[in-house]
C-alpha positions as CSV (number, residue, x, y, z in Angstrom):
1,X,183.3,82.8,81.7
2,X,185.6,82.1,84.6
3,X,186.2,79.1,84.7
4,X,186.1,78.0,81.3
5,X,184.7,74.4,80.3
6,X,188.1,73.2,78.2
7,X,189.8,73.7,81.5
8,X,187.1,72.9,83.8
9,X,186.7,69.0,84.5
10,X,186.0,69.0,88.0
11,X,183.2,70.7,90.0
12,X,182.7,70.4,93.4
13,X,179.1,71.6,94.7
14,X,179.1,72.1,98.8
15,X,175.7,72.0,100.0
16,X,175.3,69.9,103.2
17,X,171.4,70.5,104.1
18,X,167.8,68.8,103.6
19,X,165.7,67.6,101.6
20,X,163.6,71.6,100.8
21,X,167.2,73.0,100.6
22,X,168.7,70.8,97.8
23,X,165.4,70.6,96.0
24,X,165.3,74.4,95.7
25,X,169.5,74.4,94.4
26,X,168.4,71.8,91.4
27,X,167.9,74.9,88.7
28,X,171.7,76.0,89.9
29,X,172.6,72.1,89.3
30,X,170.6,71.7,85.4
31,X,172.7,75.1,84.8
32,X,175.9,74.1,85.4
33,X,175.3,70.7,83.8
34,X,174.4,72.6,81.0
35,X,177.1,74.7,81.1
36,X,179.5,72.0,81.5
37,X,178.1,68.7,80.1
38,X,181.6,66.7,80.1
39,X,182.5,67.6,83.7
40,X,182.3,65.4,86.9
41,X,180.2,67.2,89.6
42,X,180.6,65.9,93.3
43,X,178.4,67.0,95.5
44,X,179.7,67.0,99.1
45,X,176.8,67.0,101.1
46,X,174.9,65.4,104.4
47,X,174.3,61.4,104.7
48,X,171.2,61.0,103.4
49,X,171.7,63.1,100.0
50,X,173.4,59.8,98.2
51,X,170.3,59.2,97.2
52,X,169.4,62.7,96.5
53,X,172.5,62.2,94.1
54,X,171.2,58.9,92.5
55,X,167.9,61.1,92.0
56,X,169.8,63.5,89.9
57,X,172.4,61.4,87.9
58,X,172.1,63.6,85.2
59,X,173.1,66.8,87.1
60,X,175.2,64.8,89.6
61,X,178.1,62.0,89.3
62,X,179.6,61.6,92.5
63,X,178.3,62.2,96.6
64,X,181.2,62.5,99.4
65,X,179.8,62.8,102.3
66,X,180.7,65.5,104.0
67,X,181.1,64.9,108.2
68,X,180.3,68.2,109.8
69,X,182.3,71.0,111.0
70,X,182.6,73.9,114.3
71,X,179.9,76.0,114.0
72,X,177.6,74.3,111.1
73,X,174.3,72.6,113.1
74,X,173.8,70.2,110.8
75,X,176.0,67.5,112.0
76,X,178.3,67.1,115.5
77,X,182.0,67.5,114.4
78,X,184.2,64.7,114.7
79,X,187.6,65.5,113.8
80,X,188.9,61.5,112.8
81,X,185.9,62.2,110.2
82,X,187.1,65.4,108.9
83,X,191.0,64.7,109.0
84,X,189.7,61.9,106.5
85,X,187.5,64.2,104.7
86,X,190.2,66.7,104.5
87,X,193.1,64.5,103.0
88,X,190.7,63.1,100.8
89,X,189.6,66.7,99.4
90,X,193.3,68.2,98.7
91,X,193.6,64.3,96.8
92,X,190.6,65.7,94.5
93,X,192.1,68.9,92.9
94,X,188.5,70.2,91.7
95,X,188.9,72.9,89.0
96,X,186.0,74.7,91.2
97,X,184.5,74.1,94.5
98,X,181.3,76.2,94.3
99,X,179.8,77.2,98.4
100,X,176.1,76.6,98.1
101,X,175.7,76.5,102.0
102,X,175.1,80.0,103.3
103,X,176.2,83.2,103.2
104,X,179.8,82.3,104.1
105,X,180.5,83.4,107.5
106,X,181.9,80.0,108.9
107,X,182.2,78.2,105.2
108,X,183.9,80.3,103.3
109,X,187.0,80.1,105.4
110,X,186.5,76.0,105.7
111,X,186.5,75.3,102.3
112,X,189.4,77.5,101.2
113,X,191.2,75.9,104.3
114,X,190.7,72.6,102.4
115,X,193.0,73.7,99.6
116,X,191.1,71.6,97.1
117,X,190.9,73.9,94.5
118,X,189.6,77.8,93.8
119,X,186.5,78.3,95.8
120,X,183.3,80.6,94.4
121,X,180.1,81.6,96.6
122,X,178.8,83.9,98.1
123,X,180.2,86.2,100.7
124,X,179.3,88.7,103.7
125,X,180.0,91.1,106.4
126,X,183.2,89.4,108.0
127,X,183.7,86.9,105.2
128,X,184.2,89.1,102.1
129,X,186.6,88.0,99.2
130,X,188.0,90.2,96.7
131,X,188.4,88.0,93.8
132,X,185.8,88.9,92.0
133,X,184.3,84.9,92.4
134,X,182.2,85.5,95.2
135,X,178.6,88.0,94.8
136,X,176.6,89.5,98.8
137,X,175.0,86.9,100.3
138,X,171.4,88.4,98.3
139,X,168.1,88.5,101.2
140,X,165.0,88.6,101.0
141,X,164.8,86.7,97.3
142,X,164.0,83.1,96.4
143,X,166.5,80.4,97.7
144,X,166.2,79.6,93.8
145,X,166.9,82.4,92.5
146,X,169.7,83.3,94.9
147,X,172.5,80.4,93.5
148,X,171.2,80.9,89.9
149,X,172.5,84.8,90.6
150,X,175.5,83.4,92.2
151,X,176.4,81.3,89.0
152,X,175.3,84.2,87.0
153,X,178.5,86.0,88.3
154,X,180.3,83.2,87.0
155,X,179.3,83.8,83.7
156,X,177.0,80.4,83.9
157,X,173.2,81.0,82.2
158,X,170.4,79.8,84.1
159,X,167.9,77.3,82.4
160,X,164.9,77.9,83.7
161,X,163.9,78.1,87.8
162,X,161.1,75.2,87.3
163,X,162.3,72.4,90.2
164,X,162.2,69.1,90.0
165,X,161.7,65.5,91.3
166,X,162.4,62.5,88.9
167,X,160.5,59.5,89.8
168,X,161.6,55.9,89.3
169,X,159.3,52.8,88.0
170,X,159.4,51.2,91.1
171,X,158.3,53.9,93.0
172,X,155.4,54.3,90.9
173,X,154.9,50.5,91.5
174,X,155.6,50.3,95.6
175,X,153.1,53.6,96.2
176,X,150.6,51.5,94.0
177,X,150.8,48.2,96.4
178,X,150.8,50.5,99.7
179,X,147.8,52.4,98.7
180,X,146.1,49.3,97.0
181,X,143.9,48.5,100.3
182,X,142.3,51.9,100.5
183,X,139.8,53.9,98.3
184,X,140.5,54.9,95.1
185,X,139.8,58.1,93.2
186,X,140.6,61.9,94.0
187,X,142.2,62.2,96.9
188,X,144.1,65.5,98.8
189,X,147.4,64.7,100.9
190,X,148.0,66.5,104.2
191,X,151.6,66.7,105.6
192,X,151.3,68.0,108.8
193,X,155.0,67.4,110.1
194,X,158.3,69.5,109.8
195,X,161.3,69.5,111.0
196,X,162.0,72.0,113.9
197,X,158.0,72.0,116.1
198,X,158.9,75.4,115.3
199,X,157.9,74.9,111.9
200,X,154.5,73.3,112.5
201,X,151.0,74.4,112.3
202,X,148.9,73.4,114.6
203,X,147.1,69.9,114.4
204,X,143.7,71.3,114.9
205,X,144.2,73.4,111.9
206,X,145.1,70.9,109.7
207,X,142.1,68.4,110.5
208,X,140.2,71.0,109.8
209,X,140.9,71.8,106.3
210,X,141.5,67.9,106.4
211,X,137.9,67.3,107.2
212,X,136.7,70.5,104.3
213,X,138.3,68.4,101.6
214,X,136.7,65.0,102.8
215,X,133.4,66.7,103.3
216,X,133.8,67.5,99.4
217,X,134.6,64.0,98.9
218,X,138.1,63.7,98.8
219,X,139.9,60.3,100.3
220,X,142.4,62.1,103.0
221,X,145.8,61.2,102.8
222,X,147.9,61.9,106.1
223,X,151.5,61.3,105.8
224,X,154.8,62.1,107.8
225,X,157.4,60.3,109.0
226,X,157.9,57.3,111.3
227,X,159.1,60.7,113.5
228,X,155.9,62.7,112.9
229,X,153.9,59.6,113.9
230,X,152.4,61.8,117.2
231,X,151.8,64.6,114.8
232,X,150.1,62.6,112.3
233,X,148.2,60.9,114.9
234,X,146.9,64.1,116.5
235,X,145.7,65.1,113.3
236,X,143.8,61.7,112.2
237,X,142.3,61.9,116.1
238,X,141.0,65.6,115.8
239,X,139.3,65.3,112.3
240,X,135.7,63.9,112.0
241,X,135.7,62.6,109.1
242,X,137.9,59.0,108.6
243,X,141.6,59.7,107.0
244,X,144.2,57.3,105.5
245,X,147.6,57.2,107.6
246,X,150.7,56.6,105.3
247,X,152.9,57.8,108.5
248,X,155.8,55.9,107.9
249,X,154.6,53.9,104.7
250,X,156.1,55.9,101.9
251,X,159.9,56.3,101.2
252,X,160.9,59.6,99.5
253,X,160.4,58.3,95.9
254,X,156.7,57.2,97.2
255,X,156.0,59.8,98.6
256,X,156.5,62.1,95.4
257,X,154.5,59.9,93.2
258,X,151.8,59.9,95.9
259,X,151.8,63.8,95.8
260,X,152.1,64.1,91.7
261,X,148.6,62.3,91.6
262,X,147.1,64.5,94.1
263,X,144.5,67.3,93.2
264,X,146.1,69.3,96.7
265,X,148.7,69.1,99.1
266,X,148.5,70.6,102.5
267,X,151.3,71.3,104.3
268,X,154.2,73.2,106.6
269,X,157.0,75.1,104.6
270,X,159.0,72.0,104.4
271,X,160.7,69.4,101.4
272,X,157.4,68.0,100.7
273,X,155.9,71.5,99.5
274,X,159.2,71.6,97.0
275,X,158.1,68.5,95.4
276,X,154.8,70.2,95.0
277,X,156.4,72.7,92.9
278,X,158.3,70.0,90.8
279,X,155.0,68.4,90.3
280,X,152.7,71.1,89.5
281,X,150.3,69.9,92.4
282,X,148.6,72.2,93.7
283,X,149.3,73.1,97.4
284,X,148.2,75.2,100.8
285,X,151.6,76.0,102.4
286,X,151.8,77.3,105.9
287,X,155.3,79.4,106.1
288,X,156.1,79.3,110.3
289,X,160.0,80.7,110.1
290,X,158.9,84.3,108.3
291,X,160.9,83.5,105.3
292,X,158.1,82.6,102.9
293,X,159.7,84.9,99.8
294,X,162.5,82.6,100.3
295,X,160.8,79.2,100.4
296,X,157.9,80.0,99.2
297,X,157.0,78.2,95.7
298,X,157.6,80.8,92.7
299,X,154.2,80.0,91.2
300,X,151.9,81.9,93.2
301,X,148.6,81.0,91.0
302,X,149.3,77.1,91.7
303,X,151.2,77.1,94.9
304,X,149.4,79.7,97.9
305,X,151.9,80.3,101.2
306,X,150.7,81.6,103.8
307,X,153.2,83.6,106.3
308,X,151.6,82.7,109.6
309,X,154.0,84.9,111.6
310,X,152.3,87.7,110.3
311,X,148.7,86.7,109.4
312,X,146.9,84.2,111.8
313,X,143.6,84.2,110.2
314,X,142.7,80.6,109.6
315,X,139.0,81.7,107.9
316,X,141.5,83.0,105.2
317,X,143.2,80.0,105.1
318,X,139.8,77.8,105.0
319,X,138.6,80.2,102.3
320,X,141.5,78.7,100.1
321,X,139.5,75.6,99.3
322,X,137.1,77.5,97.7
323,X,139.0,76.9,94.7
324,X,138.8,73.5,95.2
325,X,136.6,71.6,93.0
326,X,134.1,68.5,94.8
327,X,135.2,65.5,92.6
328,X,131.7,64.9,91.3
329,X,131.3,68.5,90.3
């Protein structure tokens, strides 16, 4: 163990991306809770994960936001923001300050600059560390797989690579009212958005299989953000069958209750696929950015990814619902 826990009381956890990204880190987060149950773990991440850190209270205590920084694409830098981020760091004195971000070309040298405690991650050509607390950035591997690897390293044991996505009462309760107008019984969720149009099907594609699964005689969910709503839209125009919009309707707590009652989700490589995995919902996941042995759910019986920048065969895809069971059958 390197950083043992009777000397260990303060963990900070840099990871400063969205929604897929953090999901996929929350088997690194259960193992070092595990590993250090008494600690206080501070995630320093973007904005919008203070909620992500309310999600997981029992792996997380604290959020600092972090502001953005040269180089990183996340955020525009503003340096009042990170002179106040900075003091405020070197006033934490972590015991650790683990780099979850990247590889460690640009972050590596940030967070060390912060002198706010010993740093551990992972490191590559042009950012390599000889202290033995730092493994190669590992490719071609799941993004789950890679930090557990990295706290491996560290002497930290993994628990398990099963994600998650706790769900509160009142979300359970709010997704009941929104869908309380429309029909009831089985019903498949299409998610046609991403972020990046990079990372987007096409929209006739998904109406398509859309309009399979309502042929069967499944109620269509379509949902996105208030963002996606042209997407969504397109989608909903371009299927023949009629489909419920949520675009817009469902917060993020919502939304994963709306997909754990689903008997499918169809979607882009993107967070909502993740909460898939957590809820053992079965899903058809289009990969668009070539990486799909890194984002790509682990289950591969329940969860099927389909790398699109390699195979364009939509018949293939179609042929997917074959598995897919008509709700009076």
């Amino acid at each position: 163990m390197k950083f043992p826990v009777e000397t260990t009381h303060k963990i900070a956890v840099f990871r400063a991306l969205q929604l897929g990204d953090m999901l996929c880190a929350v088997p690194a987060f259960r193992a070092l809770r595990r590993q250090y149950p008494h600690a206080e773990i501070t995630l320093l991440g973007l904005p919008w994960a203070a909620s992500f850190t309310t999600r997981f209270a029992d792996y997380i205590d604290k959020f600092i936001h972090f502001p953005g920084y040269h180089g990183l694409p996340e955020q525009p830098f503003d340096q009042l923001l990170w002179d106040e981020f900075a003091e405020r760091m070197q006033l934490e004195k972590f015991d650790l300050v683990l780099q979850m971000q990247g590889s460690g070309g640009i972050v590596n040298d940030m967070l060390e600059g912060l002198c706010a405690g010993p740093v551990a991650g992972f490191h590559s050509e042009g950012s390599y560390r000889d202290s033995g607390l730092f493994i190669e950035y590992p490719n071609s591997i799941s993004e789950i797989e890679r930090h557990l690897l990295m706290l491996a390293n560290l002497g930290i044991q993994p628990q398990g690579t099963a994600l998650e996505f706790p769900l509160q009462e009142t979300e359970a309760a709010n997704l009941h009212n929104i869908k309380s107008p429309f029909p009831g019984g089985p019903y498949v969720c299409v998610h046609p958005g991403s972020r990046g149009a990079w990372r987007q099907w096409p929209t006739s594609h998904f109406a398509c299989l859309a309009d399979q699964c309502a042929g069967m005689g499944y109620t269509i969910f379509v949902t996105g953000t208030k963002e996606e709503a042209a997407i969504t839209a397109e989608v909903i125009d371009l299927m023949e069958f009629p489909a419920v919009d949520l675009t817009g309707k469902t917060g993020l707590g919502e939304m994963g209750q709306l997909i754990k009652n689903a008997e499918l989700l169809i979607s882009n490589c993107t967070g909502v696929s993740h909460i898939a995995a957590a809820m053992e919902t079965p899903s058809i996941v289009i990969s668009m950015d070539g990486e799909p042995e890194r984002w790509g759910p682990l289950n591969k019986d329940l969860h099927k990814t389909i790398d699109w920048t390699k195979t364009q065969d939509f018949t293939s895809v179609l042929s997917l619902l074959d598995d897919l069971q008509s709700p009076s059958a």
